[in-house]
C-alpha positions in Angstrom: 0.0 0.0 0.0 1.1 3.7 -1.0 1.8 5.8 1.7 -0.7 8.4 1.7 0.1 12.4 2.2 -0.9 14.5 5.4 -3.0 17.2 4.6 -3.8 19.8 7.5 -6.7 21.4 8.1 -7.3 24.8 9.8 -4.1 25.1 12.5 -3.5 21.8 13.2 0.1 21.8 12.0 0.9 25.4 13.8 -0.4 23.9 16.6 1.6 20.2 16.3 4.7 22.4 16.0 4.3 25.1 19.0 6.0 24.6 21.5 3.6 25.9 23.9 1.5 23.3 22.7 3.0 20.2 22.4 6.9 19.7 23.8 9.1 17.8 21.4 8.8 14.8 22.5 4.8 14.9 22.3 5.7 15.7 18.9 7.7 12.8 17.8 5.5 10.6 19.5 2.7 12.1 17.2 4.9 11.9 14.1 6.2 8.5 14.9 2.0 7.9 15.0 0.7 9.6 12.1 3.6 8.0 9.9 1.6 4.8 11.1 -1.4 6.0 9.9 0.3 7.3 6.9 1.3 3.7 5.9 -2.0 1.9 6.6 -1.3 0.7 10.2 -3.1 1.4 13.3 -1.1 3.7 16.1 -0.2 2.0 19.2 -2.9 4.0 21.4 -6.2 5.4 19.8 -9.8 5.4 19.7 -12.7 6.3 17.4 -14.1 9.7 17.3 -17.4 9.1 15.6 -19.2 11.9 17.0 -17.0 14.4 14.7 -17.3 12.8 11.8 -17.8 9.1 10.2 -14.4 7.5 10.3 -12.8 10.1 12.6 -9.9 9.3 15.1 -7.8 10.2 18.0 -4.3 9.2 18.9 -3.7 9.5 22.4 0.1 10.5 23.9 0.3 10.1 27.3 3.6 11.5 28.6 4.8 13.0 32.2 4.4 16.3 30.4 0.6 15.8 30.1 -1.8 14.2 27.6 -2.2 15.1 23.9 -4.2 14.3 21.3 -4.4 14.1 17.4 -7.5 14.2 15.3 -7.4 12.6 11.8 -9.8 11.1 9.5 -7.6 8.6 7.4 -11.0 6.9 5.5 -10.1 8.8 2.1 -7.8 7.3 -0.4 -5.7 10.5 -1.6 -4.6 11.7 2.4 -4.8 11.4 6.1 -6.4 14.6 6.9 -5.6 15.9 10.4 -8.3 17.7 11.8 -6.9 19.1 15.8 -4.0 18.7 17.8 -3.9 19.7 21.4 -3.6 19.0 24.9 -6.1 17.7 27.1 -6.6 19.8 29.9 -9.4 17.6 31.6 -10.3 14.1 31.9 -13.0 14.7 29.2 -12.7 16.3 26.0 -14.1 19.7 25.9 -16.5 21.1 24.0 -14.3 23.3 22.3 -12.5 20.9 21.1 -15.1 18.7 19.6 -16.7 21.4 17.8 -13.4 23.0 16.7 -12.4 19.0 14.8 -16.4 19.0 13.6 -16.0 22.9 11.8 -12.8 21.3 10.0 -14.5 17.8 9.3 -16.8 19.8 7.6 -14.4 22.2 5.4 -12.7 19.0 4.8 -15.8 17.1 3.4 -16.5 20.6 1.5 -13.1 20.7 0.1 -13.3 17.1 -1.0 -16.5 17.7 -3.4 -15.5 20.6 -5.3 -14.9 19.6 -8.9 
């Protein structure tokens, strides 16, 4: 199987690469992850996010600096689109966050069925 591109919606990338944001190991973790994805495997630790979108999912990095997440939708054949990165700040998701990865489901979905 091809190796499919990452395509980034919104400020998912800006916010993968601020430091703020996520450290750098919390980045190579995700990178390690979403080359997984990128290839057709699974990542070690994630679950499904079906209330964003059909076929939506989240990595999970747990590390002593906190937890992070990464939102993707990997269903399409030409990319793995990466809807939010950020870190969790409560046990649950917030709403926030769930709305902010359903706006850019959406724009991706848009994006997808222009000619």
């Amino acid at each position: 199987m091809a190796e499919k591109q990452l395509a980034w919606a919104g400020s998912s990338y800006k916010d993968l690469t601020d430091d703020d944001t996520f450290p750098m190991e919390a980045r190579k973790v995700a990178g390690q992850q979403l080359r997984k994805v990128q290839r057709g495997d699974e990542p070690d630790d994630w679950k499904p996010f079906e209330e964003i979108g059909a076929g939506t999912k989240e990595i999970r990095i747990k590390l002593p600096d906190g937890a992070f997440r990464v939102m993707y939708v990997a269903k399409f054949p030409e990319a793995v689109y990466v809807l939010h990165c950020f870190k969790k700040k409560t046990q649950r998701t917030s709403q926030q966050d769930k709305d902010l990865a359903k706006q850019r489901y959406k724009l991706v979905i848009q994006e997808r069925s222009k000619p």
